[in-house]
C-alpha positions as CSV (number, residue, x, y, z in Angstrom):
1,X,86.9,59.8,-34.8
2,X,90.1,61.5,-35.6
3,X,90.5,62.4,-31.6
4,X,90.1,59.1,-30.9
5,X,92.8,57.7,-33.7
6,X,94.8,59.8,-32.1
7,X,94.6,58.9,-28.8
8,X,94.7,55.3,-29.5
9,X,92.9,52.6,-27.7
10,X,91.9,55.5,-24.9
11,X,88.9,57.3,-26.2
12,X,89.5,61.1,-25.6
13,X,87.5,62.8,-22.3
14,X,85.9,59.0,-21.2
15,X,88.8,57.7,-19.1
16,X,90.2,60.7,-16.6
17,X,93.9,60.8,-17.9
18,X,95.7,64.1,-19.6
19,X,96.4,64.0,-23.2
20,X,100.1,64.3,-21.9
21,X,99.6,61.4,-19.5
22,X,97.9,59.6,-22.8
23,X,100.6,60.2,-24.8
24,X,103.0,58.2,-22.2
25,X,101.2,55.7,-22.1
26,X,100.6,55.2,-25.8
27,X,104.6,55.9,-25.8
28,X,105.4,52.7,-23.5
29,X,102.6,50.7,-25.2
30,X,104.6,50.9,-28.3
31,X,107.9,50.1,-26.8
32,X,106.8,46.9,-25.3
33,X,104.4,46.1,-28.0
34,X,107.9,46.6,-29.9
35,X,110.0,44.5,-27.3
36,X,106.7,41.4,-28.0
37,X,107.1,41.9,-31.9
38,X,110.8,41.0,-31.5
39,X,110.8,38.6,-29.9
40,X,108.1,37.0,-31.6
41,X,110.0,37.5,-34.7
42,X,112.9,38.8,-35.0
43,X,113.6,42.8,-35.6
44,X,115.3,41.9,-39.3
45,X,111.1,41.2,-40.2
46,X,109.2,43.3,-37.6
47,X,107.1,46.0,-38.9
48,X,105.4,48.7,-38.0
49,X,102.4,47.1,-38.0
50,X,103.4,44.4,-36.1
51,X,104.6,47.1,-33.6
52,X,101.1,48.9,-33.5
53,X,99.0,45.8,-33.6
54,X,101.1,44.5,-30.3
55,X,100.2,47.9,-29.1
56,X,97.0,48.2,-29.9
57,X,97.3,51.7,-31.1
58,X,97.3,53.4,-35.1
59,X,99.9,53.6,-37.3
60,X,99.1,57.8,-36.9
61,X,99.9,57.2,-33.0
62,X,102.8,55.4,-33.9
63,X,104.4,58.1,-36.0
64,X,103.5,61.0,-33.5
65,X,105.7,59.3,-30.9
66,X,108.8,57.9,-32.8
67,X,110.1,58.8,-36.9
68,X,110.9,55.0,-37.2
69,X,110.8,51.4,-36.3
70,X,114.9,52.2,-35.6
71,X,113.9,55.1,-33.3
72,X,111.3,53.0,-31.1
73,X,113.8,49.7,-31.0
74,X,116.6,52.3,-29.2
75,X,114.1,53.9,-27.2
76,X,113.1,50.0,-25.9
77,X,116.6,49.1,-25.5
78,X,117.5,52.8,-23.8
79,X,114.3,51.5,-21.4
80,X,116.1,48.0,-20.4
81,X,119.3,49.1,-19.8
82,X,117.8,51.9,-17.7
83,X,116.2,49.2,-15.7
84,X,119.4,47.0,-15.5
85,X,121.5,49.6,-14.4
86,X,119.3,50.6,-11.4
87,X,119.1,46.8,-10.6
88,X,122.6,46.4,-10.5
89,X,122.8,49.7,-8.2
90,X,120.6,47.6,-5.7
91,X,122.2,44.4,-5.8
92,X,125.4,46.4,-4.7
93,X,124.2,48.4,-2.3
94,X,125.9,47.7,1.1
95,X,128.0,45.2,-0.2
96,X,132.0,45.5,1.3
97,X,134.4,44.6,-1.4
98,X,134.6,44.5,-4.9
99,X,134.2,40.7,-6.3
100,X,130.9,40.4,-3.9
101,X,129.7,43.1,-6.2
102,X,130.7,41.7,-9.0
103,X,129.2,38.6,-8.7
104,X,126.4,40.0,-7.0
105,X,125.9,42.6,-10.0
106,X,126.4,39.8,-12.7
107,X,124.1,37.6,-10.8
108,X,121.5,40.4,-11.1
109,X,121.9,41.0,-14.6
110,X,121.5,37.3,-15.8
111,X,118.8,36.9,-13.6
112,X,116.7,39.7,-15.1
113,X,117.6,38.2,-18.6
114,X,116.6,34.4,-17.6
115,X,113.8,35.8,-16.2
116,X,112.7,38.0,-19.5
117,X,114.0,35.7,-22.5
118,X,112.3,38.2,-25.1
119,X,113.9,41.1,-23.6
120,X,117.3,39.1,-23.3
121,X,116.9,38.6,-27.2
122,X,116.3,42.0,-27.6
123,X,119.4,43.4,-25.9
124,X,122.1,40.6,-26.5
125,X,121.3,39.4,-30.0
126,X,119.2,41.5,-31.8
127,X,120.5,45.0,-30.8
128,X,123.8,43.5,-32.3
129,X,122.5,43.3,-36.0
130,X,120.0,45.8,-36.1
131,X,121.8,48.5,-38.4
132,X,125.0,50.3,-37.1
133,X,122.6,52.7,-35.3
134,X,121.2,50.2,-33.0
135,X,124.6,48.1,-33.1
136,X,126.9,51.1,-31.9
137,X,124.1,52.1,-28.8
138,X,124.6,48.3,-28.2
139,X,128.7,49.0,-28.1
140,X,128.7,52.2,-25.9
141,X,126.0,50.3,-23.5
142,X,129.0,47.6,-23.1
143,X,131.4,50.4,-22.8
144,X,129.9,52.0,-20.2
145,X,130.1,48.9,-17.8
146,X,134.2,48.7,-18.1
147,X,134.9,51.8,-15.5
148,X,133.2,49.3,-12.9
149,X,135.3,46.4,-13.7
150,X,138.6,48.6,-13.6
151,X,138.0,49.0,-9.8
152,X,139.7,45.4,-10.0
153,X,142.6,46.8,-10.3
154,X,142.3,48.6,-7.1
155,X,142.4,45.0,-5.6
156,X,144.5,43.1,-7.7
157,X,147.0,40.7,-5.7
158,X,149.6,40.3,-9.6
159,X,151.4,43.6,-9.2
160,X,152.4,42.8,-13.0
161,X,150.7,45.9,-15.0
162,X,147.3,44.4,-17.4
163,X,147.1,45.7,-20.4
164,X,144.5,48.5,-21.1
165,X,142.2,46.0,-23.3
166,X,141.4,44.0,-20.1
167,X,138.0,45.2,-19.3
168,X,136.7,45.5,-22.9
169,X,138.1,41.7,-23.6
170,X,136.1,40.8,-20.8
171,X,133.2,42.2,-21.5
172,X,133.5,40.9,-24.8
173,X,133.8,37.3,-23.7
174,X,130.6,37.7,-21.6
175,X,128.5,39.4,-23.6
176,X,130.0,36.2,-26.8
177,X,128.9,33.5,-23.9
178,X,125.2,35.2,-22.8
179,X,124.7,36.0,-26.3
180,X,125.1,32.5,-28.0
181,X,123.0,30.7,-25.4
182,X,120.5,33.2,-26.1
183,X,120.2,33.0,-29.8
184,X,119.8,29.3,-28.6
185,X,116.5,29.8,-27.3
186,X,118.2,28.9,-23.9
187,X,118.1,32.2,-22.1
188,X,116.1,30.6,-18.9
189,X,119.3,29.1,-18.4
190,X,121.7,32.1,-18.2
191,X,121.5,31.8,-14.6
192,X,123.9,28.9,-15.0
193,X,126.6,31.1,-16.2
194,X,127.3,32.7,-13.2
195,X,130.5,30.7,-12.4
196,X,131.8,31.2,-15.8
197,X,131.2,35.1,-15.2
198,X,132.4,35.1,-12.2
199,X,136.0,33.3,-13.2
200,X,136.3,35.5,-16.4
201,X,135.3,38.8,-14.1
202,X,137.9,38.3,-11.2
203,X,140.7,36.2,-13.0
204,X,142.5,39.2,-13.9
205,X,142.6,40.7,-10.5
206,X,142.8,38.0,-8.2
207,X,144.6,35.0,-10.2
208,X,143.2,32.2,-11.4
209,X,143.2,30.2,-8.4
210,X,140.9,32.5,-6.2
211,X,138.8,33.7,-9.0
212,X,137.9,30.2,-9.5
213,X,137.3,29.8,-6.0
214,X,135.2,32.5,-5.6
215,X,133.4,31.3,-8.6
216,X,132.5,27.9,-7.2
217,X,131.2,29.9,-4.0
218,X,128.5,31.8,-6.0
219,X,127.2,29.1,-7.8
């Protein structure tokens, strides 16, 4: 009985898997069953429980895979960005210059969200008041998307010199706009946004005028 506590919803030596290859999946099992919990209700009153009953493993299998609820919602929202990242690699791929990328890329991105609102709750609004933890992975996360849009200014047609805060303001506008319609229980419709990312992504490299342009194109 204690074996199969252990092991979860997998009784040991019936079902031709490794403990190690148990162990994974018990691992994932609790990330998504934390991803469902979230955004069933919120993390500020998810559980453990809640975690483990989404899961449909122990509380014991819980605590041999992560020390905390904190631990298990970064290791969901280190899984989602993973995913993102290698999504936006492919939407890229092959693609000649840089605003078809970066419409391309931001096209991706709100796709994947509209397409997942629970996950899109979990990465946009509740990573952002989840403990400053949580809230500083959601930060760097950000962070690590502004080397990509400084290859705008490898293009840019103002020869006047931007100011270093460009990329981060952006991002911050973006991730304001995606976030609010979000915590509106309207992420099905962050596909719509795409214009408005578009013209806030290439205004400061191209002008106004085109970035608009351009905008109008991808939606």
């Amino acid at each position: 009985m204690a074996e199969e506590e252990t092991l979860g919803p997998l009784p040991a030596g019936r079902h031709g898997f490794s403990r190690e290859q148990v162990a994974h999946n018990q691992r994932e099992r609790l990330i998504a069953g934390l991803a469902a919990a979230v955004a069933e209700r919120g993390y500020p009153k998810v559980t453990i429980t809640d975690i483990t009953r989404q899961a449909r493993v122990s509380r014991r299998v819980f605590y041999a895979n992560f020390e905390s609820r904190e631990e298990c919602f970064l290791a969901a929202f280190e899984v989602v960005v993973s995913h993102i990242r290698e999504l936006a690699v492919e939407a890229v791929a092959g693609l000649g210059d840089w605003p078809t990328q970066a419409i391309a890329a931001s096209r991706t991105v709100l796709s994947f969200f509209a397409a997942e609102p629970g996950l899109a709750r979990l990465c946009l609004v509740e990573s952002q008041s989840a403990g400053p933890v949580v809230s500083a992975r959601f930060h760097d996360a950000v962070r690590e998307i502004v080397p990509l849009l400084e290859n705008g200014r490898e293009v840019r047609r103002d020869q006047r010199e931007l100011p270093p805060t460009t990329e981060e303001s952006t991002l911050g506008a973006l991730v304001l706009l995606a976030s609010r319609k979000v915590a509106a229980g309207e992420a099905e419709q962050l596909e719509q946004l795409l214009p408005d990312f578009a013209e806030f992504i290439l205004a400061p490299y191209l002008g106004r005028e085109e970035a608009s342009r351009l905008a109008r194109q991808a939606a």
